[in-house]
N, CA, C and O atoms as CSV, one atom per row, in Angstrom:
chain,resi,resn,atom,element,x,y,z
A,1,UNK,N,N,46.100,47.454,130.880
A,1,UNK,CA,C,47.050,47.019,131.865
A,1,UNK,C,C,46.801,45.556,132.169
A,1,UNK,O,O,45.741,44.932,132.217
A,2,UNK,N,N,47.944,45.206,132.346
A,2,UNK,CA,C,47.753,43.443,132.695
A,2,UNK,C,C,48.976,43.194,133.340
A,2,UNK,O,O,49.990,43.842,133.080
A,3,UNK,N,N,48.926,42.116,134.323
A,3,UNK,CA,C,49.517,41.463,135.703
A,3,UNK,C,C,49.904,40.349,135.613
A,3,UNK,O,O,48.966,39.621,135.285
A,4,UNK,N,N,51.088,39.659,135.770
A,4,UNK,CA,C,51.091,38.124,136.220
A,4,UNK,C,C,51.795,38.484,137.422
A,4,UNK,O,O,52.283,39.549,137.799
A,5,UNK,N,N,51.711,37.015,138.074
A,5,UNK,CA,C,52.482,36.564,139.209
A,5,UNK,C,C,53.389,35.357,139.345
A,5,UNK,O,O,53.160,34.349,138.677
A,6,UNK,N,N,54.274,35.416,140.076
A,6,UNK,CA,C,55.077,34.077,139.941
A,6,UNK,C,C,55.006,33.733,141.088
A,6,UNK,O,O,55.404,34.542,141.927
A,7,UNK,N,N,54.546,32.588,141.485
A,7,UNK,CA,C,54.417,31.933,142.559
A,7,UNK,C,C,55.090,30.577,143.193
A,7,UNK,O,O,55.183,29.766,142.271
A,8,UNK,N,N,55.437,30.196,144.032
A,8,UNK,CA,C,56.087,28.919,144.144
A,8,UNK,C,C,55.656,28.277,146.129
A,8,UNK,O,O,56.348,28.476,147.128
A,9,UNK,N,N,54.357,27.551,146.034
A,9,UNK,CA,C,54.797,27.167,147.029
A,9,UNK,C,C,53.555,28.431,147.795
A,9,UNK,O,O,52.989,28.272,148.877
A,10,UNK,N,N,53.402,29.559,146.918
A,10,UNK,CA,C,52.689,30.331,147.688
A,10,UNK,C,C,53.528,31.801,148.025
A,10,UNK,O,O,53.147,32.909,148.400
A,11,UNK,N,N,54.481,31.384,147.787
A,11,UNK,CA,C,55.679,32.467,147.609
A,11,UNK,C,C,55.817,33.448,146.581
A,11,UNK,O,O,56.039,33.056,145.435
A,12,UNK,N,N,55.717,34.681,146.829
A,12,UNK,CA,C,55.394,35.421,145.311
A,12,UNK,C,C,57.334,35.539,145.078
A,12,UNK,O,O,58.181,36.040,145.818
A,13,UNK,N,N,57.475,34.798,143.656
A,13,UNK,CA,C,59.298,34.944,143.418
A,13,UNK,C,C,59.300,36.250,142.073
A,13,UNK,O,O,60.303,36.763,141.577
A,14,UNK,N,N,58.080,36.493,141.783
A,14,UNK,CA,C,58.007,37.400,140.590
A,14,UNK,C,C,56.318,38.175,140.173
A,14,UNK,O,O,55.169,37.733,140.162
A,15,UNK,N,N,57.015,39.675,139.831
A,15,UNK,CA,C,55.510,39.777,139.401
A,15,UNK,C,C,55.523,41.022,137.997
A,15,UNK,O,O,56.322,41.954,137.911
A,16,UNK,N,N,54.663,40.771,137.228
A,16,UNK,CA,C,55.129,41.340,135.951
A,16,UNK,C,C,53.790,42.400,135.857
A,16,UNK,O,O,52.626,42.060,136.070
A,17,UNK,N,N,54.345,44.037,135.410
A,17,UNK,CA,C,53.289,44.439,135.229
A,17,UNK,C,C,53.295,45.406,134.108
A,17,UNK,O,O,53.945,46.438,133.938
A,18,UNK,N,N,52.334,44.760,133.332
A,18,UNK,CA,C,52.361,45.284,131.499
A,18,UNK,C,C,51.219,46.082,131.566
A,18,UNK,O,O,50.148,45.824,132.114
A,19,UNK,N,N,51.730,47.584,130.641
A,19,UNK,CA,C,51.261,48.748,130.046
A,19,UNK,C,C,51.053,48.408,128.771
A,19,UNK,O,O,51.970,47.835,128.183
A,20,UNK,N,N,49.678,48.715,128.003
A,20,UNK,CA,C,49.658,49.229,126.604
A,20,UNK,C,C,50.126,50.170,126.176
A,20,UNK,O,O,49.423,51.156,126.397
A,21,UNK,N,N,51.509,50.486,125.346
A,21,UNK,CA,C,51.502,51.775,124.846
A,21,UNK,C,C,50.822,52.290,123.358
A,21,UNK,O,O,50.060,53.252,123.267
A,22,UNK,N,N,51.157,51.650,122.503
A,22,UNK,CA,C,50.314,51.592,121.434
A,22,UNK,C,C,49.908,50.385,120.501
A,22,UNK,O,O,50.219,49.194,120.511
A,23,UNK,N,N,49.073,51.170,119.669
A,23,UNK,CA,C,48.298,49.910,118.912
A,23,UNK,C,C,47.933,50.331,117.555
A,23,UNK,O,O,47.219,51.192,117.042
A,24,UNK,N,N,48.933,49.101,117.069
A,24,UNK,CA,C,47.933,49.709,115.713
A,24,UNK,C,C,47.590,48.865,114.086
A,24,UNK,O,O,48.584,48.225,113.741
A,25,UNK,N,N,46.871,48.799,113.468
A,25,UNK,CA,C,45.965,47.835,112.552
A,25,UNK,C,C,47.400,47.752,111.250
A,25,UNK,O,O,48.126,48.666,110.860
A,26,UNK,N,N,47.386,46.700,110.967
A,26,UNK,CA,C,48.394,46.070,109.554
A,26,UNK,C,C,47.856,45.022,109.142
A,26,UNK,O,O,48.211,43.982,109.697
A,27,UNK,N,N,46.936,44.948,108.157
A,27,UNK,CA,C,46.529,43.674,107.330
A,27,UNK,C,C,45.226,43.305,107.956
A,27,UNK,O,O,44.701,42.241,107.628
A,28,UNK,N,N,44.829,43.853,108.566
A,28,UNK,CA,C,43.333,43.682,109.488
A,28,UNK,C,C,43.872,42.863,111.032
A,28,UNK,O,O,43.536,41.834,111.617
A,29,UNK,N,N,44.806,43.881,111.258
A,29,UNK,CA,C,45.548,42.940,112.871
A,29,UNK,C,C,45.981,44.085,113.305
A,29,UNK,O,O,46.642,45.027,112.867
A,30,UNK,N,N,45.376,43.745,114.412
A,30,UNK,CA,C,46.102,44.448,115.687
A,30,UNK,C,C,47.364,44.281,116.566
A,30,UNK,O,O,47.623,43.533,117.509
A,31,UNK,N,N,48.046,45.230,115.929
A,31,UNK,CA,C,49.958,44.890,116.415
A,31,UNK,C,C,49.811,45.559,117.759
A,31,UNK,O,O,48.882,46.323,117.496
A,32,UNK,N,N,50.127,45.795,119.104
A,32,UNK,CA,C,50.017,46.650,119.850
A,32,UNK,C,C,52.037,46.505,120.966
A,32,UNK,O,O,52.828,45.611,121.268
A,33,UNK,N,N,51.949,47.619,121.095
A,33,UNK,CA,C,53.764,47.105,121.682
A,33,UNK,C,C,53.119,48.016,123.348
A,33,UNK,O,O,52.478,49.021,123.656
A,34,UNK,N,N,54.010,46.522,124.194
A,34,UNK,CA,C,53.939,46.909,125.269
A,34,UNK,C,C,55.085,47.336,125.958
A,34,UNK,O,O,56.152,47.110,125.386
A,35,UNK,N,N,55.130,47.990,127.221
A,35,UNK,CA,C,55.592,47.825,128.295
A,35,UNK,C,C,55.956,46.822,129.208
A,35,UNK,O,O,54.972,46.165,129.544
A,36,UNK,N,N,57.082,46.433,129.773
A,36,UNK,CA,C,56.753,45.394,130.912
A,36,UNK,C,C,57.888,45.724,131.933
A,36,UNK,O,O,58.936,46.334,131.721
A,37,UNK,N,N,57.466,45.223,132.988
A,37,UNK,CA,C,58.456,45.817,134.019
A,37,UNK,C,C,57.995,44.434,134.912
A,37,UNK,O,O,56.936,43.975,135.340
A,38,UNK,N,N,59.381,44.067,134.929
A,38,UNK,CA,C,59.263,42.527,135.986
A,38,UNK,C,C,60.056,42.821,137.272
A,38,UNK,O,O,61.191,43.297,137.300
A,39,UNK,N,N,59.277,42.460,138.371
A,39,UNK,CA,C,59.796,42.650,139.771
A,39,UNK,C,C,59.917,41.293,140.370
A,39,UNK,O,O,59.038,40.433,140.429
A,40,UNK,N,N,61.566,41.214,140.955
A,40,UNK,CA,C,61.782,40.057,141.728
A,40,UNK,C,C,62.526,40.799,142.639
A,40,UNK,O,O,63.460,41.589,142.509
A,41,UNK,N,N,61.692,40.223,143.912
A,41,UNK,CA,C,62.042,41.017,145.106
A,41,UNK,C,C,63.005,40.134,146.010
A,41,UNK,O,O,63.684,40.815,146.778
A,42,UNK,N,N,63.162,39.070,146.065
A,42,UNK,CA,C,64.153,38.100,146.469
A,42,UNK,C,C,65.530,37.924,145.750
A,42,UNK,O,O,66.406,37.151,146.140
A,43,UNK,N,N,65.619,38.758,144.620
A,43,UNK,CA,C,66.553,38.454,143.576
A,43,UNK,C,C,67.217,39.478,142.844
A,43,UNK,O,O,66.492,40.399,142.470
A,44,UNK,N,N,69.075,39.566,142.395
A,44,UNK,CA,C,69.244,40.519,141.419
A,44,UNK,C,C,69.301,40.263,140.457
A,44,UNK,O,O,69.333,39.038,140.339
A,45,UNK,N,N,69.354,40.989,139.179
A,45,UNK,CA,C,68.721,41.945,139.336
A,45,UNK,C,C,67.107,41.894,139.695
A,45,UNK,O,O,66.366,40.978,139.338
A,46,UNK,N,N,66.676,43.116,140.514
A,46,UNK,CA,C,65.358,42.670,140.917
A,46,UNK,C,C,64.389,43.678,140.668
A,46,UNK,O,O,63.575,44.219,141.417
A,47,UNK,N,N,64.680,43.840,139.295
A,47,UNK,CA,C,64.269,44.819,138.294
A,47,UNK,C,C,64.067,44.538,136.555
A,47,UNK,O,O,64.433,45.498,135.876
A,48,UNK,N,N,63.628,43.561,135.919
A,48,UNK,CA,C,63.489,43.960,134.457
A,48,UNK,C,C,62.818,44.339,133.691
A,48,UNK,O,O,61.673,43.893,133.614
A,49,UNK,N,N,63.341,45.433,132.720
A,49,UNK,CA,C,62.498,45.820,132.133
A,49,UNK,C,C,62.166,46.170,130.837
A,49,UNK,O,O,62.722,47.256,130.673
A,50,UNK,N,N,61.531,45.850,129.738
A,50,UNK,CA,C,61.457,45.832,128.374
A,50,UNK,C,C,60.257,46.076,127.926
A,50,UNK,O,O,59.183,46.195,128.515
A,51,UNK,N,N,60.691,46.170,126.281
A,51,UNK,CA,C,58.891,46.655,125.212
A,51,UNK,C,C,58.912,45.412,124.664
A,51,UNK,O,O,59.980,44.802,124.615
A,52,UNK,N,N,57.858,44.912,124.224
A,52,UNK,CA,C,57.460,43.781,123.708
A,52,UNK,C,C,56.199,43.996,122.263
A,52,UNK,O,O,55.171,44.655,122.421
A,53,UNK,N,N,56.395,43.615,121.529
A,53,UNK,CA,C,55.341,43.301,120.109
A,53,UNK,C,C,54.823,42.444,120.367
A,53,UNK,O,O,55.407,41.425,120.736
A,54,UNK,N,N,53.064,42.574,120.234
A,54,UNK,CA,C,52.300,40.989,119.850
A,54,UNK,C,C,51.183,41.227,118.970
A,54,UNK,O,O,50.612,42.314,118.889
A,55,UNK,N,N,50.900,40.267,118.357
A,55,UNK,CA,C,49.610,40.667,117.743
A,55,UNK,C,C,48.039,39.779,118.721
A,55,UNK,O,O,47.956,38.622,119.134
A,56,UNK,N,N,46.952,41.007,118.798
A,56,UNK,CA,C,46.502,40.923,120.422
A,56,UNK,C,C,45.687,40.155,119.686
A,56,UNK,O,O,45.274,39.489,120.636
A,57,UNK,N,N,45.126,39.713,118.772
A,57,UNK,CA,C,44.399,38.255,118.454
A,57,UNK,C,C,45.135,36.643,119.108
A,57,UNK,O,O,44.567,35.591,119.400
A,58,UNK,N,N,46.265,36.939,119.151
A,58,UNK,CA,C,47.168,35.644,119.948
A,58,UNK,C,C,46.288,35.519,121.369
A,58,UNK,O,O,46.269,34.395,121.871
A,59,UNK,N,N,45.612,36.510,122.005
A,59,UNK,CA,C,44.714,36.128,123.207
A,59,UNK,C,C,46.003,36.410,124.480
A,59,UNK,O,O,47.174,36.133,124.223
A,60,UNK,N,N,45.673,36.871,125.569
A,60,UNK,CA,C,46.011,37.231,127.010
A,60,UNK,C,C,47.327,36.267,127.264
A,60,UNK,O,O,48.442,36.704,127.550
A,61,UNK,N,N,46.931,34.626,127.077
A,61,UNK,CA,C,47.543,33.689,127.689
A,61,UNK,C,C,48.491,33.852,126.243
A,61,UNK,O,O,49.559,34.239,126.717
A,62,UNK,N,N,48.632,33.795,125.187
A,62,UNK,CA,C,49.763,34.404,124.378
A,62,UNK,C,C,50.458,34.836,124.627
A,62,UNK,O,O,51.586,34.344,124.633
A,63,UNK,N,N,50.157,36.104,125.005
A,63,UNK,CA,C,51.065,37.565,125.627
A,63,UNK,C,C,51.643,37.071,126.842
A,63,UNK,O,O,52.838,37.312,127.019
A,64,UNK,N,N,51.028,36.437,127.693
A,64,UNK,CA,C,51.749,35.547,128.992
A,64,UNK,C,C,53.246,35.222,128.232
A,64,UNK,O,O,54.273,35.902,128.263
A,65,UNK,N,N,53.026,34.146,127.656
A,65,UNK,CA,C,54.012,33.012,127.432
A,65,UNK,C,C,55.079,33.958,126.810
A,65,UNK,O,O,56.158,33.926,127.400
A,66,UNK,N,N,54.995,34.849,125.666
A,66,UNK,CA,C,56.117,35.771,125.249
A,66,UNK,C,C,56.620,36.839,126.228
A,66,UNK,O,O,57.470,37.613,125.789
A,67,UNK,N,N,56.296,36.953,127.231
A,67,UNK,CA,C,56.642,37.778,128.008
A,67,UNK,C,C,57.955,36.954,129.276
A,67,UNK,O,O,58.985,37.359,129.814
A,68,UNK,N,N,57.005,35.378,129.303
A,68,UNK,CA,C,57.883,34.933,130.113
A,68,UNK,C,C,58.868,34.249,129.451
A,68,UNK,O,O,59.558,33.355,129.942
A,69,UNK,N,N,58.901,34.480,128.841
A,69,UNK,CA,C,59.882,33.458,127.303
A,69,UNK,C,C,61.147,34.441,127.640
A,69,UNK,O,O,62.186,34.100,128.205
A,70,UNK,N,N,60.744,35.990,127.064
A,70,UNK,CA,C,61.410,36.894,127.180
A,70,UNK,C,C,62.184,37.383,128.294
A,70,UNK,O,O,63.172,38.100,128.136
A,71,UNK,N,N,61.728,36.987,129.488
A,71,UNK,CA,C,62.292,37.537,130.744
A,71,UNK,C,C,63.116,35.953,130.940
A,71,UNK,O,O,64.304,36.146,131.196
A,72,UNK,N,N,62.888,35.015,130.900
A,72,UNK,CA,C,64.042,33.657,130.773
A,72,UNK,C,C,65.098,33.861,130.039
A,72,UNK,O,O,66.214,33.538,130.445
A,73,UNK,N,N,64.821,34.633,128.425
A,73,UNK,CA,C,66.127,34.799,127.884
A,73,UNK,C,C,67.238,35.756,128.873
A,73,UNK,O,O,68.390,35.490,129.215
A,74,UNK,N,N,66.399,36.934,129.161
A,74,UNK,CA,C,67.103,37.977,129.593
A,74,UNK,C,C,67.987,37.563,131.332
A,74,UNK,O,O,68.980,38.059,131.862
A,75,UNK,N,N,67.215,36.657,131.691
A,75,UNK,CA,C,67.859,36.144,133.069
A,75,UNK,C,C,68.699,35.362,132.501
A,75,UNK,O,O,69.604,35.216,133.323
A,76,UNK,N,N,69.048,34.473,131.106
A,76,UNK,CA,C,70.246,33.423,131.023
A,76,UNK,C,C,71.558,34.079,131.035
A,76,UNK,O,O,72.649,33.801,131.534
A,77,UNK,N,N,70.976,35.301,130.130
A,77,UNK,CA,C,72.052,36.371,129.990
A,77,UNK,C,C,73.049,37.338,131.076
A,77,UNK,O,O,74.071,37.960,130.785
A,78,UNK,N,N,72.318,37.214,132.507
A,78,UNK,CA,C,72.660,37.471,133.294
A,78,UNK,C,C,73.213,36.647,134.744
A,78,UNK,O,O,72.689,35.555,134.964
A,79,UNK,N,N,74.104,37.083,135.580
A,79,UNK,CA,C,73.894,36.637,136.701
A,79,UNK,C,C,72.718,35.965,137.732
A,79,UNK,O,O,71.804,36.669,138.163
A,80,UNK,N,N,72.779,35.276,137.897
A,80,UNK,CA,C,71.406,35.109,139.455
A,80,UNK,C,C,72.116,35.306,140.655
A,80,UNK,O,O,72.963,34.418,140.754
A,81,UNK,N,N,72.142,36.126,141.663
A,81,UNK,CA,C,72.057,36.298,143.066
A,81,UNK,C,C,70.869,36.263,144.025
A,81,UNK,O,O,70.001,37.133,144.107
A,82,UNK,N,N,70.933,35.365,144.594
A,82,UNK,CA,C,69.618,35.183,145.424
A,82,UNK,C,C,69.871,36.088,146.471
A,82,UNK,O,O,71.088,36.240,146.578
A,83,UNK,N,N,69.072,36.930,147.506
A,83,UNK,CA,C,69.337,37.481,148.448
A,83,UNK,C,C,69.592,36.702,149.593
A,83,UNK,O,O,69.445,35.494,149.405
A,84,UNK,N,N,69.997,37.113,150.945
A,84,UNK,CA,C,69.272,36.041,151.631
A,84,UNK,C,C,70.614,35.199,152.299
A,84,UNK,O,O,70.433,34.189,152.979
């Protein structure tokens, strides 16, 4: 299991929380596909959620950056409504 946060200011605007579901060896690498479920509580949708592929030699801060890569595409694609 692994966590980010989005912060601004001190303000939590996002928080992402990734499950391992499986894992498994191709070529002497570890492919593993996750879970992720992103919560924005100020915002709609204020819910996303997707599986993701990485290979876990890319290191933690890897898996960061494709995750938030991924949740930017998926917000261009959509509306923003701020609450509020």
């Amino acid at each position: 299991m692994m966590s980010l946060e989005t912060r601004i200011n001190g303000k939590l605007i996002g928080y992402a929380h990734i499950v391992n579901k499986t894992e498994v060896l191709m070529e002497d690498k570890v492919i593993a596909n996750y879970k992720v479920e992103y919560f924005r509580p100020e915002n709609t949708p204020s819910v996303i959620s997707f599986e993701i592929t990485y290979e876990k030699e890319g290191g933690a801060e890897g898996l960061a950056l494709l995750i938030f890569k991924k949740i930017s595409e998926t917000l261009k694609k959509q509306p923003n409504k701020t609450r509020g």
